[in-house]
N, C-alpha and C positions, 0 to 999 in steps of 0.2 A: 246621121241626121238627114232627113229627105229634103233634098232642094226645092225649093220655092217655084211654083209657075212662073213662067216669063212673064206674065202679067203682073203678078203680085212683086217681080222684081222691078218693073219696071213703073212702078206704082211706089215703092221706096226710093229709087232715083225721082222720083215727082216731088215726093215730100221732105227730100234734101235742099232740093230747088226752090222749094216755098220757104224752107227754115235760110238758107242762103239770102234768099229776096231779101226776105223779112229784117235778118240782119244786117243787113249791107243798105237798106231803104235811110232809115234815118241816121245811120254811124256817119253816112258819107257826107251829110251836112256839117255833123257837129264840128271838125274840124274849120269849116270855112265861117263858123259864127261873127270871128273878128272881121273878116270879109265884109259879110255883109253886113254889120254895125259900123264899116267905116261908108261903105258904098252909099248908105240912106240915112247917113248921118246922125246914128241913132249914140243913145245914151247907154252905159250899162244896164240901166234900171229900165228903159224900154225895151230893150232888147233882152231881157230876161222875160218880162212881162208877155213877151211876144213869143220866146218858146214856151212858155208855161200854158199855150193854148196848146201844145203837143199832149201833154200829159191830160190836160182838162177835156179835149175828147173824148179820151179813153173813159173819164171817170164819168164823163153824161151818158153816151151810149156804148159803152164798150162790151154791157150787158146784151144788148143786141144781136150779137152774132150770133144767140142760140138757136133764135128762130131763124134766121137767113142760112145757117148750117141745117137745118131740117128739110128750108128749102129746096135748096139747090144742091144738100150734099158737102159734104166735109171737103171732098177734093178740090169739085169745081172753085168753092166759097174762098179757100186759100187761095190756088192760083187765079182765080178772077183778080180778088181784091188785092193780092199782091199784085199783080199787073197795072190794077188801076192804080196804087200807092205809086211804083214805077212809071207810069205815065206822067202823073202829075210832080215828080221828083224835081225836072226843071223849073217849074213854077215856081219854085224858091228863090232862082235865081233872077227870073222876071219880076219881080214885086218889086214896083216900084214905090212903096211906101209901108209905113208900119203896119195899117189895117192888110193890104195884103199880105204882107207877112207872116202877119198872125192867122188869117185866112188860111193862108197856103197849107201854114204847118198846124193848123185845128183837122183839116180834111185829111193831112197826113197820116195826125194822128187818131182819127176814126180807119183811118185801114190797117193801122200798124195795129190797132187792138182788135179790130176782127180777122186778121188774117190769123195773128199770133192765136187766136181759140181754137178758129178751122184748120190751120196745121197740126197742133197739139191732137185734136181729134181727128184727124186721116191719118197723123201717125200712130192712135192708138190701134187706130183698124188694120193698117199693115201691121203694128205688134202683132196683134191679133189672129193676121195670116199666118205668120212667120211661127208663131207659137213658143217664143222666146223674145227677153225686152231689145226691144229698139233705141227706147226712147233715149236714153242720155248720150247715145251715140248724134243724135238728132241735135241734142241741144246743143253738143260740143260742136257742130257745125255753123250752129248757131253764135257761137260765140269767134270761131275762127272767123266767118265772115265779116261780125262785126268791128274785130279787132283789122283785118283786113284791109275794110271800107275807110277804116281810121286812118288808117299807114298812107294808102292813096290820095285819102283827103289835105292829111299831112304834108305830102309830098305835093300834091299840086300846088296846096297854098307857097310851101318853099320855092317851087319855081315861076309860081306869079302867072299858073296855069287861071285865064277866066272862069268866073266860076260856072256861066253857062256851059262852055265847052264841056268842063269837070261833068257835072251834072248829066248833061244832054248824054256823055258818053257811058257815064254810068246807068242810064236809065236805059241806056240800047241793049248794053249787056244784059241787063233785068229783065227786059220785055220779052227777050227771047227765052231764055229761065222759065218766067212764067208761063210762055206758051206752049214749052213744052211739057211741065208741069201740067200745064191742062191737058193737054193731051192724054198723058199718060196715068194720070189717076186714077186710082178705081171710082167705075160712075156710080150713078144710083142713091138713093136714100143709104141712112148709117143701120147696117143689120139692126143693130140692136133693137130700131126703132119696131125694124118690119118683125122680128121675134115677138115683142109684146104684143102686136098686134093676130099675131099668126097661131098663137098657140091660146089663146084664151086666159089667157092668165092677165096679172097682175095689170101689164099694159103700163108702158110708158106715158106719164104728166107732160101737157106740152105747156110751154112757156116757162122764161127762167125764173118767174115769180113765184110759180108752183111748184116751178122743181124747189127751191125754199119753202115753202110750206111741205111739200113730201117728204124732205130728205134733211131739215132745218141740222140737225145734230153735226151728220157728216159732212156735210156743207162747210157749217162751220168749222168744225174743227181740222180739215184741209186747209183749210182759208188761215187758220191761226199760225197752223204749220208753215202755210207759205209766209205771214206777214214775220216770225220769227227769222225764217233764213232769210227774205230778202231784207231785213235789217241787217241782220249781218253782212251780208252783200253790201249794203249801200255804206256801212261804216267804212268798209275797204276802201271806194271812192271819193267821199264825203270827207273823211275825218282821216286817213292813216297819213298822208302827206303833211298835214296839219300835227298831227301828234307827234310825229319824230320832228319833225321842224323847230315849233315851239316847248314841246315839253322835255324833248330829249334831245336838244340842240344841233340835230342830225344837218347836212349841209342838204340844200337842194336836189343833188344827183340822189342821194342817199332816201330823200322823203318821198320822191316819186318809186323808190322800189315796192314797199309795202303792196301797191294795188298792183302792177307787176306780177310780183311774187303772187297772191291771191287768184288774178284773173288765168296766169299758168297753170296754176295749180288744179283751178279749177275747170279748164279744158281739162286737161290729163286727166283728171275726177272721171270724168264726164266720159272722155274716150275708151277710158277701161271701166265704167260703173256697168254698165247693161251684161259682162260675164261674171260681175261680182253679186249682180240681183241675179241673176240666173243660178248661180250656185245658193248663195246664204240668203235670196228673200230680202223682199221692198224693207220689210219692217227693222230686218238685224240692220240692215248696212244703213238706214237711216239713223240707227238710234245710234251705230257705232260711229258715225259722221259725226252726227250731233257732241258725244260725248269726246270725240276727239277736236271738234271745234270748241269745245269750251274748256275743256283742258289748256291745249295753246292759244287761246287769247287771255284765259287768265292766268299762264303763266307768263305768257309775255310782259301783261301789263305788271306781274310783281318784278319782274329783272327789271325794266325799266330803263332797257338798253335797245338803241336803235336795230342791229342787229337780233335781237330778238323779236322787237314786233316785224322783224321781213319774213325770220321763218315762221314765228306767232299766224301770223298774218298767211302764209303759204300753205300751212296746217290747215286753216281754217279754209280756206278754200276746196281745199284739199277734202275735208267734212263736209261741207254742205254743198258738196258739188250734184251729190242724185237726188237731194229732197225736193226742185222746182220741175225738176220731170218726173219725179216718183209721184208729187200729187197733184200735178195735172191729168198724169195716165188714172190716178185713183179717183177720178173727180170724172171720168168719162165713163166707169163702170159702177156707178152706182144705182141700185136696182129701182127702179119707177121714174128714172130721170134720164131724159136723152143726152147722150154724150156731149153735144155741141154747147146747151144747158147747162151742166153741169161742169164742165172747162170755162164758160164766161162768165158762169159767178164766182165761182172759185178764183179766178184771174181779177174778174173786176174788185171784190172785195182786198184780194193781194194788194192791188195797187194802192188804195185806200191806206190801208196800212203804213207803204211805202212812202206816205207822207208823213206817218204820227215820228218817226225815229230820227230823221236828221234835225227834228227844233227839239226836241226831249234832247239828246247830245248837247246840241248849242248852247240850251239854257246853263246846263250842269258844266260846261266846259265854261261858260263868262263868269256860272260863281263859282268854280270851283279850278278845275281843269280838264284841258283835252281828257287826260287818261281816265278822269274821275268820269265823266261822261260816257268813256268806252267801256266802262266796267258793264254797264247794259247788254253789250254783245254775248258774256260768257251767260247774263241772266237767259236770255235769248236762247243762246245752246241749250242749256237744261228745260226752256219751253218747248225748244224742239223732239229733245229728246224722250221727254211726256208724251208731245200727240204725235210721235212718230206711229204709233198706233193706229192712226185712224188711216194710214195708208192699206190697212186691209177691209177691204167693204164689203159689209157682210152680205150674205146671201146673191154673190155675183158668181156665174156660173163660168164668167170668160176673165175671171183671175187668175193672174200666172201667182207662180210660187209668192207667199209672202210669209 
Protein backbone atom coordinates (compact mmCIF):
# COMPACT_ATOMS: atom_id res chain seq x y z
CA UNK A 1 0.00 0.00 0.00
CA UNK A 2 1.61 3.40 -0.92
CA UNK A 3 1.88 5.86 1.93
CA UNK A 4 -0.12 8.95 1.95
CA UNK A 5 1.75 12.60 1.22
CA UNK A 6 2.65 14.30 4.45
CA UNK A 7 0.16 16.65 3.41
CA UNK A 8 -2.84 14.42 3.04
CA UNK A 9 -1.64 12.94 6.41
CA UNK A 10 -1.44 15.73 8.10
CA UNK A 11 -4.87 16.69 6.61
CA UNK A 12 -6.42 13.43 8.48
CA UNK A 13 -4.77 14.63 11.84
CA UNK A 14 -6.97 17.99 11.01
CA UNK A 15 -10.16 16.17 10.45
CA UNK A 16 -9.65 14.06 13.76
CA UNK A 17 -9.30 17.42 15.45
CA UNK A 18 -12.66 18.84 13.93
CA UNK A 19 -14.45 15.33 14.86
CA UNK A 20 -12.82 15.66 18.46
CA UNK A 21 -14.00 19.64 18.72
CA UNK A 22 -17.14 18.67 17.54
CA UNK A 23 -17.66 16.00 20.19
CA UNK A 24 -16.42 17.25 23.10
CA UNK A 25 -18.17 21.02 22.16
CA UNK A 26 -21.54 20.28 23.56
CA UNK A 27 -20.97 16.61 25.66
CA UNK A 28 -18.95 18.98 27.96
CA UNK A 29 -22.06 20.93 28.97
CA UNK A 30 -24.57 18.31 29.29
CA UNK A 31 -23.21 17.01 32.37
CA UNK A 32 -23.37 20.54 34.21
CA UNK A 33 -27.32 20.96 33.15
CA UNK A 34 -28.27 20.59 36.91
CA UNK A 35 -25.46 23.29 37.39
CA UNK A 36 -26.79 25.55 35.69
CA UNK A 37 -30.67 24.92 36.42
CA UNK A 38 -29.72 25.47 40.19
CA UNK A 39 -27.33 28.66 39.38
CA UNK A 40 -30.50 30.72 37.36
CA UNK A 41 -32.93 29.21 39.26
CA UNK A 42 -34.64 27.58 36.70
CA UNK A 43 -37.56 24.88 36.50
CA UNK A 44 -37.17 21.40 34.82
CA UNK A 45 -39.54 22.45 32.30
CA UNK A 46 -37.45 25.81 31.44
CA UNK A 47 -34.56 24.38 31.40
CA UNK A 48 -35.46 21.63 28.90
CA UNK A 49 -37.10 24.40 26.87
CA UNK A 50 -33.80 26.14 26.85
CA UNK A 51 -31.77 23.11 25.57
CA UNK A 52 -34.25 22.36 23.06
CA UNK A 53 -33.03 25.67 21.31
CA UNK A 54 -29.67 23.37 20.66
CA UNK A 55 -31.45 20.91 18.46
CA UNK A 56 -33.94 23.70 16.83
CA UNK A 57 -30.79 25.42 15.38
CA UNK A 58 -29.75 22.74 13.60
CA UNK A 59 -33.28 22.07 12.42
CA UNK A 60 -33.70 25.99 10.97
CA UNK A 61 -30.34 26.31 9.37
CA UNK A 62 -28.45 23.31 9.64
CA UNK A 63 -29.19 23.15 5.98
CA UNK A 64 -26.90 25.98 5.46
CA UNK A 65 -23.61 24.65 5.74
CA UNK A 66 -23.82 23.57 2.05
CA UNK A 67 -23.26 26.63 0.64
CA UNK A 68 -20.79 28.10 3.37
CA UNK A 69 -18.73 24.55 2.72
CA UNK A 70 -18.52 25.57 -1.22
CA UNK A 71 -17.45 28.76 0.11
CA UNK A 72 -14.71 28.59 2.17
CA UNK A 73 -14.00 24.89 1.67
CA UNK A 74 -14.85 21.71 3.72
CA UNK A 75 -11.69 22.20 5.85
CA UNK A 76 -11.38 25.73 6.53
CA UNK A 77 -15.73 25.63 7.29
CA UNK A 78 -15.11 22.62 10.05
CA UNK A 79 -12.31 24.10 11.72
CA UNK A 80 -13.51 27.73 11.63
CA UNK A 81 -16.83 26.94 12.81
CA UNK A 82 -15.62 24.45 15.33
CA UNK A 83 -13.46 27.19 16.66
CA UNK A 84 -16.05 29.65 16.80
CA UNK A 85 -18.45 26.74 18.66
CA UNK A 86 -15.19 26.65 21.11
CA UNK A 87 -14.98 30.24 21.52
CA UNK A 88 -18.31 30.71 22.46
CA UNK A 89 -18.45 27.41 24.85
CA UNK A 90 -17.95 29.72 28.04
CA UNK A 91 -20.88 31.63 27.33
CA UNK A 92 -22.87 29.02 28.73
CA UNK A 93 -21.54 29.60 31.84
CA UNK A 94 -21.95 33.40 31.69
CA UNK A 95 -25.81 33.54 31.05
CA UNK A 96 -27.18 35.13 33.36
CA UNK A 97 -30.57 34.25 32.65
CA UNK A 98 -32.95 31.85 30.63
CA UNK A 99 -33.07 33.97 27.32
CA UNK A 100 -29.26 33.86 27.35
CA UNK A 101 -29.25 30.63 27.84
CA UNK A 102 -31.24 29.58 25.23
CA UNK A 103 -29.21 32.24 23.12
CA UNK A 104 -25.98 30.80 24.02
CA UNK A 105 -27.04 27.22 23.28
CA UNK A 106 -29.24 28.25 19.75
CA UNK A 107 -25.69 29.70 18.30
CA UNK A 108 -24.12 26.39 19.73
CA UNK A 109 -26.16 24.64 18.07
CA UNK A 110 -25.90 26.40 14.65
CA UNK A 111 -22.18 25.34 14.74
CA UNK A 112 -22.48 22.09 16.15
CA UNK A 113 -24.73 21.37 12.71
CA UNK A 114 -22.52 23.08 10.35
CA UNK A 115 -19.28 21.87 11.55
CA UNK A 116 -20.74 18.21 12.05
CA UNK A 117 -21.47 18.64 7.54
CA UNK A 118 -18.13 20.32 6.86
CA UNK A 119 -16.05 17.53 8.87
CA UNK A 120 -18.09 14.64 7.38
CA UNK A 121 -17.23 16.27 3.97
CA UNK A 122 -13.25 16.97 4.43
CA UNK A 123 -13.30 13.65 5.77
CA UNK A 124 -14.73 12.35 2.67
CA UNK A 125 -12.00 14.04 0.77
CA UNK A 126 -9.17 12.70 2.80
CA UNK A 127 -11.11 9.26 2.17
CA UNK A 128 -10.72 10.18 -1.02
CA UNK A 129 -6.82 10.62 -0.81
CA UNK A 130 -6.20 7.80 1.06
CA UNK A 131 -8.12 5.52 -1.45
CA UNK A 132 -9.52 3.28 1.39
CA UNK A 133 -12.57 4.26 4.19
CA UNK A 134 -11.65 6.49 6.83
CA UNK A 135 -14.62 7.41 7.79
CA UNK A 136 -15.89 5.18 10.77
CA UNK A 137 -12.61 5.39 12.22
CA UNK A 138 -13.54 9.31 12.20
CA UNK A 139 -16.76 8.70 13.89
CA UNK A 140 -15.40 6.34 16.55
CA UNK A 141 -13.33 9.37 17.56
CA UNK A 142 -16.19 11.12 17.59
CA UNK A 143 -17.85 9.21 19.96
CA UNK A 144 -14.59 8.63 22.28
CA UNK A 145 -14.41 12.36 22.61
CA UNK A 146 -17.81 12.80 23.48
CA UNK A 147 -18.06 10.10 25.98
CA UNK A 148 -14.66 11.75 27.19
CA UNK A 149 -16.09 15.36 27.42
CA UNK A 150 -18.91 13.42 29.58
CA UNK A 151 -16.44 11.74 32.11
CA UNK A 152 -14.67 15.47 32.68
CA UNK A 153 -17.92 17.18 33.03
CA UNK A 154 -18.91 14.55 35.44
CA UNK A 155 -16.03 14.71 37.30
CA UNK A 156 -15.90 18.61 37.64
CA UNK A 157 -19.46 18.70 38.71
CA UNK A 158 -18.47 15.91 41.58
CA UNK A 159 -15.78 18.05 42.81
CA UNK A 160 -17.84 21.36 42.67
CA UNK A 161 -15.31 22.41 39.85
CA UNK A 162 -17.07 26.11 38.66
CA UNK A 163 -18.54 25.84 35.78
CA UNK A 164 -16.79 28.83 34.09
CA UNK A 165 -13.33 27.47 35.12
CA UNK A 166 -14.83 23.77 33.59
CA UNK A 167 -15.75 25.51 30.49
CA UNK A 168 -13.16 28.28 29.92
CA UNK A 169 -10.61 25.36 30.21
CA UNK A 170 -12.23 23.11 27.93
CA UNK A 171 -12.68 25.76 25.38
CA UNK A 172 -8.66 26.56 25.52
CA UNK A 173 -8.04 22.88 24.76
CA UNK A 174 -10.44 23.26 21.72
CA UNK A 175 -9.22 26.42 20.35
CA UNK A 176 -6.04 25.08 19.96
CA UNK A 177 -7.38 21.72 18.15
CA UNK A 178 -9.18 23.93 15.88
CA UNK A 179 -6.30 25.98 14.87
CA UNK A 180 -4.46 23.54 14.06
CA UNK A 181 -6.92 21.89 12.27
CA UNK A 182 -7.06 24.94 10.20
CA UNK A 183 -3.81 24.89 9.63
CA UNK A 184 -3.49 21.61 8.38
CA UNK A 185 -6.39 20.92 6.17
CA UNK A 186 -6.32 20.53 2.64
CA UNK A 187 -7.33 24.22 1.17
CA UNK A 188 -9.14 25.16 -1.73
CA UNK A 189 -12.63 24.37 -3.01
CA UNK A 190 -14.03 20.37 -2.85
CA UNK A 191 -12.37 18.58 -6.12
CA UNK A 192 -15.43 17.41 -6.81
CA UNK A 193 -16.85 20.73 -7.47
CA UNK A 194 -13.86 21.92 -9.59
CA UNK A 195 -14.26 18.31 -11.76
CA UNK A 196 -17.85 19.23 -12.91
CA UNK A 197 -16.84 22.28 -13.69
CA UNK A 198 -13.47 21.13 -15.56
CA UNK A 199 -14.34 18.62 -17.71
CA UNK A 200 -17.69 19.76 -19.44
CA UNK A 201 -19.96 17.42 -18.20
CA UNK A 202 -22.81 17.15 -16.20
CA UNK A 203 -21.49 19.81 -13.64
CA UNK A 204 -22.35 19.97 -10.20
CA UNK A 205 -26.25 21.90 -8.84
CA UNK A 206 -25.40 24.48 -6.47
CA UNK A 207 -27.48 25.03 -3.53
CA UNK A 208 -29.01 22.41 -1.03
CA UNK A 209 -32.55 22.93 -2.44
CA UNK A 210 -31.41 21.84 -5.91
CA UNK A 211 -29.30 19.36 -5.00
CA UNK A 212 -33.22 17.91 -3.77
CA UNK A 213 -34.62 18.59 -6.95
CA UNK A 214 -31.38 16.85 -8.77
CA UNK A 215 -30.81 13.88 -6.69
CA UNK A 216 -34.57 13.89 -4.85
CA UNK A 217 -34.46 9.77 -4.71
CA UNK A 218 -30.96 9.35 -3.22
CA UNK A 219 -31.39 12.06 -1.13
CA UNK A 220 -34.06 10.48 0.34
CA UNK A 221 -33.49 7.27 0.69
CA UNK A 222 -29.89 8.14 2.74
CA UNK A 223 -31.84 10.28 4.81
CA UNK A 224 -34.52 7.19 5.50
CA UNK A 225 -31.37 5.12 6.18
CA UNK A 226 -30.11 7.66 8.54
CA UNK A 227 -33.63 8.40 10.39
CA UNK A 228 -33.96 4.31 10.73
CA UNK A 229 -30.43 3.87 12.63
CA UNK A 230 -30.49 6.90 14.55
CA UNK A 231 -33.93 5.64 15.96
CA UNK A 232 -32.24 3.01 16.98
CA UNK A 233 -29.44 4.92 18.46
CA UNK A 234 -31.78 7.00 20.36
CA UNK A 235 -33.98 3.96 21.71
CA UNK A 236 -30.56 2.95 23.41
CA UNK A 237 -30.52 6.48 25.31
CA UNK A 238 -34.21 7.30 25.56
CA UNK A 239 -35.79 4.14 26.46
CA UNK A 240 -33.21 1.12 27.51
CA UNK A 241 -32.78 2.49 31.22
CA UNK A 242 -36.47 2.81 31.28
CA UNK A 243 -37.21 -0.68 29.98
CA UNK A 244 -35.17 -2.90 32.23
CA UNK A 245 -36.23 -0.45 35.13
CA UNK A 246 -39.98 -0.66 34.73
CA UNK A 247 -40.63 -3.51 32.58
CA UNK A 248 -38.11 -6.01 33.77
CA UNK A 249 -37.57 -4.89 37.30
CA UNK A 250 -33.78 -4.46 36.66
CA UNK A 251 -32.18 -2.42 39.80
CA UNK A 252 -30.72 1.02 38.79
CA UNK A 253 -26.98 0.00 38.31
CA UNK A 254 -28.42 -2.76 36.07
CA UNK A 255 -30.71 -0.14 33.79
CA UNK A 256 -27.99 2.17 33.07
CA UNK A 257 -25.94 -0.68 31.32
CA UNK A 258 -28.04 -1.19 28.18
CA UNK A 259 -26.71 2.38 26.62
CA UNK A 260 -23.28 1.31 28.07
CA UNK A 261 -23.30 -1.70 26.58
CA UNK A 262 -24.66 0.09 23.03
CA UNK A 263 -22.54 3.13 23.04
CA UNK A 264 -19.14 0.33 23.49
CA UNK A 265 -20.09 -1.47 21.27
CA UNK A 266 -20.65 0.98 18.97
CA UNK A 267 -17.14 2.75 19.22
CA UNK A 268 -15.58 -0.80 18.76
CA UNK A 269 -18.28 -0.89 15.44
CA UNK A 270 -16.79 2.01 14.36
CA UNK A 271 -12.99 1.35 15.13
CA UNK A 272 -12.88 -1.70 13.19
CA UNK A 273 -15.80 -0.88 10.50
CA UNK A 274 -13.44 1.21 7.84
CA UNK A 275 -11.14 -2.65 7.28
CA UNK A 276 -14.50 -4.30 7.22
CA UNK A 277 -15.83 -1.82 4.27
CA UNK A 278 -12.59 -2.20 2.77
CA UNK A 279 -12.75 -5.80 2.48
CA UNK A 280 -16.82 -6.76 2.08
CA UNK A 281 -18.27 -3.22 0.74
CA UNK A 282 -20.52 -0.18 2.23
CA UNK A 283 -23.64 -2.24 1.13
CA UNK A 284 -22.84 -5.93 2.72
CA UNK A 285 -21.69 -4.86 6.17
CA UNK A 286 -24.59 -2.37 6.22
CA UNK A 287 -27.18 -4.63 5.45
CA UNK A 288 -25.31 -7.29 7.78
CA UNK A 289 -25.41 -4.61 10.69
CA UNK A 290 -28.82 -4.02 9.99
CA UNK A 291 -29.82 -7.58 10.11
CA UNK A 292 -27.81 -8.36 13.11
CA UNK A 293 -29.42 -5.31 14.97
CA UNK A 294 -32.65 -6.55 14.51
CA UNK A 295 -32.16 -9.97 15.24
CA UNK A 296 -30.86 -9.01 18.80
CA UNK A 297 -33.26 -6.48 19.70
CA UNK A 298 -35.95 -8.72 18.68
CA UNK A 299 -34.67 -11.28 20.45
CA UNK A 300 -33.95 -9.62 23.41
CA UNK A 301 -37.23 -8.01 23.70
CA UNK A 302 -38.77 -11.96 23.41
CA UNK A 303 -36.32 -13.28 26.65
CA UNK A 304 -37.65 -10.43 28.38
CA UNK A 305 -34.62 -10.65 30.70
CA UNK A 306 -32.67 -7.69 31.77
CA UNK A 307 -29.49 -9.26 30.97
CA UNK A 308 -30.54 -9.76 27.51
CA UNK A 309 -31.46 -6.41 26.50
CA UNK A 310 -27.66 -5.37 27.72
CA UNK A 311 -26.22 -7.93 25.17
CA UNK A 312 -29.69 -7.18 22.92
CA UNK A 313 -28.74 -3.78 23.23
CA UNK A 314 -24.65 -4.32 22.72
CA UNK A 315 -25.44 -6.24 19.40
CA UNK A 316 -27.26 -3.50 18.21
CA UNK A 317 -24.68 -1.24 18.49
CA UNK A 318 -22.58 -3.35 17.38
CA UNK A 319 -24.97 -3.43 13.81
CA UNK A 320 -25.52 -0.11 13.24
CA UNK A 321 -22.35 1.22 14.25
CA UNK A 322 -21.03 2.04 10.14
CA UNK A 323 -24.58 3.00 8.71
CA UNK A 324 -24.23 6.97 10.02
CA UNK A 325 -20.82 7.22 8.44
CA UNK A 326 -21.54 4.88 5.61
CA UNK A 327 -24.29 7.54 4.48
CA UNK A 328 -22.94 10.56 5.21
CA UNK A 329 -19.64 9.56 3.02
CA UNK A 330 -22.64 8.12 0.34
CA UNK A 331 -24.46 11.51 0.38
CA UNK A 332 -21.03 13.58 -0.41
CA UNK A 333 -20.53 11.49 -3.82
CA UNK A 334 -23.59 11.74 -5.38
CA UNK A 335 -23.19 12.84 -9.04
CA UNK A 336 -24.64 16.62 -9.74
CA UNK A 337 -24.64 17.55 -6.16
CA UNK A 338 -21.69 19.16 -4.19
CA UNK A 339 -20.64 17.20 -1.33
CA UNK A 340 -21.00 19.82 1.33
CA UNK A 341 -24.97 19.80 -0.18
CA UNK A 342 -25.47 16.74 -0.14
CA UNK A 343 -24.15 15.83 3.72
CA UNK A 344 -26.54 18.94 5.09
CA UNK A 345 -29.57 17.48 3.73
CA UNK A 346 -28.95 14.23 4.31
CA UNK A 347 -27.89 15.28 8.06
CA UNK A 348 -30.55 17.94 8.40
CA UNK A 349 -33.51 15.64 7.32
CA UNK A 350 -31.65 12.84 9.82
CA UNK A 351 -32.20 15.00 12.48
CA UNK A 352 -35.99 15.57 11.48
CA UNK A 353 -36.39 12.19 11.91
CA UNK A 354 -34.63 12.09 15.24
CA UNK A 355 -37.62 13.70 16.64
CA UNK A 356 -40.61 11.36 15.10
CA UNK A 357 -39.13 8.00 17.43
CA UNK A 358 -38.87 9.06 21.03
CA UNK A 359 -43.00 10.27 21.21
CA UNK A 360 -44.06 7.10 18.81
CA UNK A 361 -42.22 4.91 21.78
CA UNK A 362 -43.89 7.11 24.51
CA UNK A 363 -47.18 6.78 23.26
CA UNK A 364 -47.18 2.89 22.76
CA UNK A 365 -45.18 2.43 26.01
CA UNK A 366 -48.28 4.69 28.22
CA UNK A 367 -50.80 2.26 26.37
CA UNK A 368 -49.11 -0.46 26.32
CA UNK A 369 -45.56 -0.94 27.45
CA UNK A 370 -41.97 0.13 27.43
CA UNK A 371 -41.14 -3.22 25.49
CA UNK A 372 -44.24 -2.86 23.39
CA UNK A 373 -42.93 0.40 22.08
CA UNK A 374 -39.33 -0.96 21.56
CA UNK A 375 -40.66 -3.55 19.18
CA UNK A 376 -40.16 -0.34 16.48
CA UNK A 377 -36.40 -0.69 16.79
CA UNK A 378 -36.16 -4.36 15.24
CA UNK A 379 -39.16 -2.64 12.53
CA UNK A 380 -36.43 -0.12 12.11
CA UNK A 381 -33.43 -2.79 11.39
CA UNK A 382 -35.35 -4.39 8.65
CA UNK A 383 -35.96 -0.56 7.27
CA UNK A 384 -32.46 -0.34 7.45
CA UNK A 385 -31.60 -3.31 5.95
CA UNK A 386 -33.90 -2.33 2.70
CA UNK A 387 -32.17 1.07 1.87
CA UNK A 388 -28.89 -0.25 2.87
CA UNK A 389 -28.94 0.00 -0.83
CA UNK A 390 -28.90 3.29 -1.51
CA UNK A 391 -25.25 3.56 0.03
CA UNK A 392 -24.17 2.89 -3.48
CA UNK A 393 -24.49 5.98 -5.84
CA UNK A 394 -24.80 5.50 -8.88
CA UNK A 395 -22.79 6.72 -11.56
CA UNK A 396 -19.83 8.13 -8.94
CA UNK A 397 -16.65 7.80 -10.27
CA UNK A 398 -14.78 8.33 -6.57
CA UNK A 399 -16.74 5.33 -4.99
CA UNK A 400 -14.78 2.93 -3.15
CA UNK A 401 -15.71 -0.65 -3.00
CA UNK A 402 -19.54 -1.06 -2.27
Amino acid sequence: MTRPEPALRRARVAVVGMFVVNGATYNSIVPRFPTLRDELGLSNAALGTAIAAFPAAALVFGVLAGPLIARVGSGRAGAGVGLVGAVLLPAVALAPSWYALAAALFVLGLTDAWADAAMNAHGLRVQTGYGRSIVNGLHAVWSMAAVGAGLLGAAAAGFGLPLLVHLGVVAAVLVVVSVLAWRWCLPGPEPEAEHGEADGTEGVRHGPWRAVVVAAGPLLALSALLVASGGIEDSAASWGAIYVRDDLGGGAFVAGLPFVAFQTAMTLGRLAGDRVVDRFGAVAVARSGAALATLAMGGALLVGHPAAAVVGYALTGLGVSTIFPLGFAAAGRIRGVRPGDGIAVVGWLARLGFLAFPPIIGAVADGVSVGAGLALVPLAGIAAFVLAGSLRPAGSARTLRV
